[in-house]
N, C-alpha and C positions, 0 to 999 in steps of 0.2 A: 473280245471278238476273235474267230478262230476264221483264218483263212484256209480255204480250200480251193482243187483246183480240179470239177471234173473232165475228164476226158472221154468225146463220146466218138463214134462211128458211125456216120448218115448209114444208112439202109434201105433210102428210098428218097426219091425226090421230096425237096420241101414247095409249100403251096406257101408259104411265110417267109420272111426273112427273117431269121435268128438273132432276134434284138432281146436286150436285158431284161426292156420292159414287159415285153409278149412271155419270154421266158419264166420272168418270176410270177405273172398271172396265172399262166397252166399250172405253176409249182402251188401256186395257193388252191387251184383246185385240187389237185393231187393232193395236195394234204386235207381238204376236207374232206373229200372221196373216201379217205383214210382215217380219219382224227376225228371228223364232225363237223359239223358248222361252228358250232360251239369255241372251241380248241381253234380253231382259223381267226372267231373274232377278237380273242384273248389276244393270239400272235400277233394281230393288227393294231389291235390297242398300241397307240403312241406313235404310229410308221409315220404321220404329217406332220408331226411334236418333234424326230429328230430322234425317236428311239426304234429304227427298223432291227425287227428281227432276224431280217436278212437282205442283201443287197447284193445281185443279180450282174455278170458283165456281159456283153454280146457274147456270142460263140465267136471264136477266133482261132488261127489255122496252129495250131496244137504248137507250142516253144515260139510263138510271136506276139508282139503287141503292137499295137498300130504307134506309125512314125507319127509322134507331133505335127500338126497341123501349122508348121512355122513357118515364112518365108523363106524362099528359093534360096536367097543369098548367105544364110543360115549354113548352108553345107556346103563341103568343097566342091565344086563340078565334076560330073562323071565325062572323062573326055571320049568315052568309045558311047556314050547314051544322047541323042537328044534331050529337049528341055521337056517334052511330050513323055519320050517314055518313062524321065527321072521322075514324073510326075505319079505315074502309078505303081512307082517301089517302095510300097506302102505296110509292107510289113517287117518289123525288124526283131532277128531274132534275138531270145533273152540272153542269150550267153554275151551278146555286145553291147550291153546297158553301160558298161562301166567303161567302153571306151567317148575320147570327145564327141561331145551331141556333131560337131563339124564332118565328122567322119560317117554317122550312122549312112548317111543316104548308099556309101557303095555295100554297105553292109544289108540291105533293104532289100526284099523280095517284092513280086507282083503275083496279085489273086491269084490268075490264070500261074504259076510256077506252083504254087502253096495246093491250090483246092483244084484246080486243073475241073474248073466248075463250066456247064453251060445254063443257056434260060435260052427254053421253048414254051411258046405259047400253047395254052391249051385252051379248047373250045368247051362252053357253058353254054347254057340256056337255060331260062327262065321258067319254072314248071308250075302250073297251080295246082297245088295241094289238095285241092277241091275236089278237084276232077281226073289229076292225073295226068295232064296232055299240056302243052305250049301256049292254050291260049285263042286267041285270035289272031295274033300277032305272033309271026315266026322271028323272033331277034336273038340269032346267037351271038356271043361275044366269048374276048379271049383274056385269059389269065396267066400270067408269068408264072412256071412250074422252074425249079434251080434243082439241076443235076449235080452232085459233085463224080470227082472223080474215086476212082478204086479203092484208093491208097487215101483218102484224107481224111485227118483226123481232125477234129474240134476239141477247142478248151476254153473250158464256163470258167472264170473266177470267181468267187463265191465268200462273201465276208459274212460269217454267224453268229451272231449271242448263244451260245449253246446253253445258258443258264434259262434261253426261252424256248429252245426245242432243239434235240439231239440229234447229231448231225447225222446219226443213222436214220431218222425216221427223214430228213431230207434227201439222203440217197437211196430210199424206198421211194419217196415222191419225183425224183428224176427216172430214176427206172420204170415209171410207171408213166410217166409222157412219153418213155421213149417207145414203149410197147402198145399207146393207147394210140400215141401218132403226135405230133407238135403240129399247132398254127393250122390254117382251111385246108379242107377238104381230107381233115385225119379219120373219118371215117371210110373214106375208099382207099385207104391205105397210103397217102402222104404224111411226111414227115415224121417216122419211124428212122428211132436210131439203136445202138447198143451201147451203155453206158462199161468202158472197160477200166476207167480209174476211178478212184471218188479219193483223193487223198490231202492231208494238211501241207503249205506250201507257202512259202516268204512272199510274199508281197515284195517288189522293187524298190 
């Protein structure tokens, strides 16, 4: 299995959260879209058996991975941080993997530092297809849209059997969510990104 590590650039609000598993779904359409349907169910064959093609990580704030899920007492206290803010320094960057697990927390970043992200809601409503109009009934409701900030970068981790499909023809398949649009509302131009790395990379 060949580890990779793409690096992308939001370019638009996401309508989704960037989860492994939403991730690696769009990528099996993008490879059908490309390959067939055909060639999609070969890749599948065996993915509940324990032989995935490929195996998808959330998007994460580009040179971090998420702190362990450990107990408080686990780490030394930060004396300038309450127990509130220690709580959301949840990203820790790779270069400090090798120091003691005791130490990561002052080592540890927060979303809002990393992806400097917001979530506004945004207004839907229900349309019948039929007719084109709302309805009888006027009920609009609201959807969480995620802003990132200017400057932040994402990174997929990405484990491949390349001896089941070559790892170019998967970074054809991300390039091609990122231009089509990732996760709802990718037809009005949510969750478009630009893919600027697509490279092999150590696993921790």
């Amino acid at each position: 299995m060949l580890s990779l590590k793409a690096t992308l650039t939001p370019l638009s609000a996401f309508g989704t959260p960037s989860k492994g598993d939403t991730l690696f779904g769009q990528l099996c359409w993008a490879l059908r879209n490309r390959l067939g349907e055909q060639r999609l169910t070969e890749l599948l064959d065996g993915y509940t058996a324990g032989r995935p093609f490929a195996v998808v990580s959330d998007a994460l704030p580009a040179g971090h991975l998420p702190r362990p899920a450990l107990p408080g007492h686990v780490f030394k206290p930060l004396p300038e941080a309450d127990r509130k803010a220690a709580k959301k320094r949840v990203w820790l960057p790779v270069e400090y993997l090798a120091e003691p697990v005791a130490d990561w927390l002052k080592y540890c970043r927060t979303s809002a530092e990393l992806l400097g992200e917001t979530i506004h809601p945004h207004a839907h409503n229900a349309i019948d297809r039929r007719t084109g109009t709302t309805g009888e009934g006027f009920a609009p409701y609201t959807m969480e849209r995620r802003w990132y900030g200017q400057a932040t970068r994402l990174d997929i981790h990405i484990v491949l059997d390349e001896s089941r499909l070559p790892a170019a023809d998967l970074e054809c398949a991300l390039r091609d969510v990122g231009e089509l649009g990732f996760g709802r509302d990718a037809g009005i131009g949510v969750g478009r990104y630009r893919l600027d790395a697509f490279e092999p990379t150590s696993l921790p």
